[in-house]
C-alpha positions as CSV (number, residue, x, y, z in Angstrom):
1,X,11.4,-10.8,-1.8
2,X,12.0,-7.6,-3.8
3,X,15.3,-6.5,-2.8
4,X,15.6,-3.7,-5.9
5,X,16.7,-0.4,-4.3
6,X,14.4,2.4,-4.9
7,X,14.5,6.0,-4.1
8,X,12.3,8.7,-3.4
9,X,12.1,12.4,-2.2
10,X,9.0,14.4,-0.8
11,X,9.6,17.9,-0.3
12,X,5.9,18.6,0.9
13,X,7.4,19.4,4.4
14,X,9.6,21.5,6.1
15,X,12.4,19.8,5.5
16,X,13.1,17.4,3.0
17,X,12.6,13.4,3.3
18,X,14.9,10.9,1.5
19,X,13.4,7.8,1.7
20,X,15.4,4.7,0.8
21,X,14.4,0.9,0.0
22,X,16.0,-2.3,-0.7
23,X,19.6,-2.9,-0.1
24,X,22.0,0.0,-0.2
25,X,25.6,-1.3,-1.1
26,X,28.7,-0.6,-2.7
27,X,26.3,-0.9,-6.1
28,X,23.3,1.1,-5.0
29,X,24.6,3.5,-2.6
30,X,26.1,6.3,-5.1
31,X,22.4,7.2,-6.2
32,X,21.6,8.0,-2.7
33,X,25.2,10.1,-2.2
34,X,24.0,12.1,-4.9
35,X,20.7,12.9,-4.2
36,X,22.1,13.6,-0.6
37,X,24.7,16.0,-1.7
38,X,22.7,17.6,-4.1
39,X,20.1,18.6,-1.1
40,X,22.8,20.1,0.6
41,X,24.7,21.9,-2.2
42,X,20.9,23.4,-2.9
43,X,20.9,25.1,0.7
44,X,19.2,22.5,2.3
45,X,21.3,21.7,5.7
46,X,18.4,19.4,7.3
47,X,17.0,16.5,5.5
48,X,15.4,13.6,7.3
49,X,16.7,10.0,5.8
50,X,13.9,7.2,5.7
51,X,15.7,4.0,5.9
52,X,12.2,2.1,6.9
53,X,12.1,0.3,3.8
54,X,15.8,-0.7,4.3
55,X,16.2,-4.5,4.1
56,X,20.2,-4.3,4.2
57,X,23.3,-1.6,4.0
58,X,27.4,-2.4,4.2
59,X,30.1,0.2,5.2
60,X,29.3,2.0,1.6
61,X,26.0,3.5,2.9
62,X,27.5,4.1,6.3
63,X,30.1,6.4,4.7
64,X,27.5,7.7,2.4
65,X,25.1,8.9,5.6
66,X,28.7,9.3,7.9
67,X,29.6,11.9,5.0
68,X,26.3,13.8,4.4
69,X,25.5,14.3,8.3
70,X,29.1,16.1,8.4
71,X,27.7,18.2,5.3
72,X,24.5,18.8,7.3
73,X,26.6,19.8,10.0
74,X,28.9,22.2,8.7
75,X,26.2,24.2,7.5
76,X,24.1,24.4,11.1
77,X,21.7,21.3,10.0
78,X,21.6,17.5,10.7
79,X,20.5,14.4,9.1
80,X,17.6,12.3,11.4
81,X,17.5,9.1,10.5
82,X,13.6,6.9,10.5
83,X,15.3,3.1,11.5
84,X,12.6,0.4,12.7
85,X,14.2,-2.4,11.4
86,X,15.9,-4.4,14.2
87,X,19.0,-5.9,11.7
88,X,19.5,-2.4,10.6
89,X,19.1,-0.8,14.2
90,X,21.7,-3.2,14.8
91,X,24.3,-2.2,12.3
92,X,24.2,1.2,14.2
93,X,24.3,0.1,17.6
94,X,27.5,-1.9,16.5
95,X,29.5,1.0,15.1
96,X,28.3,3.6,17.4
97,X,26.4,5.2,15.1
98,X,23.3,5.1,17.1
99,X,25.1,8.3,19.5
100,X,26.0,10.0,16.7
101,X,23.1,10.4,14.5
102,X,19.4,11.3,15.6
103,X,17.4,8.4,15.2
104,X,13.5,8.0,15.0
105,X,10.7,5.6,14.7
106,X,8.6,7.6,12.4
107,X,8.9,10.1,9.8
108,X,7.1,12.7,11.4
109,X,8.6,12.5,14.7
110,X,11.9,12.7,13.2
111,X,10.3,15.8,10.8
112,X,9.0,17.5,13.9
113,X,12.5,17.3,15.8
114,X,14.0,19.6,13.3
115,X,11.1,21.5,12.5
């Protein structure tokens, strides 16, 4: 199996989706950080995060979603997350994540709770 990490943006909506694949890690996760931040230093305070393609993700892409859902925060947004994958639902459920951040099955229902 692939386990490369990939990103991609599509800004065709109303708000912009991030969608992630692979493993995000220590080693991968700065890439998505960046593309985050630079979403929200553009004026963007919504942007829905894709993990569906996610196969795996440590404590370094917790922070990295942990710190740009406070950015989306501060500036009246928020940062839904599209999680299917039971092993990555799991990692949430675990650290309480799962009542802090909006979490969806698809990408438009998460799109349309924002929108």
């Amino acid at each position: 199996m692939d386990q490369t990490f990939h990103i991609a943006e599509d800004d065709s909506r109303s708000v912009p989706v991030v969608s992630a694949a692979g493993e995000i890690d220590v080693a991968t996760a700065p890439p998505l950080r960046d593309r985050l931040q630079a979403l929200t230093a553009s004026g963007r305070s919504t942007v829905v995060v894709d993990l569906l393609g996610v196969t795996f993700l440590d404590s370094t892409a917790l922070g990295v979603l942990v710190g740009a859902l406070k950015r989306c925060r501060e500036s009246g947004g928020d940062l839904p997350l599209v999680i299917t994958e039971p092993r990555i639902l799991k990692v949430f459920e675990i650290t309480g994540l799962t009542d802090v951040f909006p979490i969806h099955a698809t990408v438009d229902e998460a799109v349309g709770s924002v929108a």
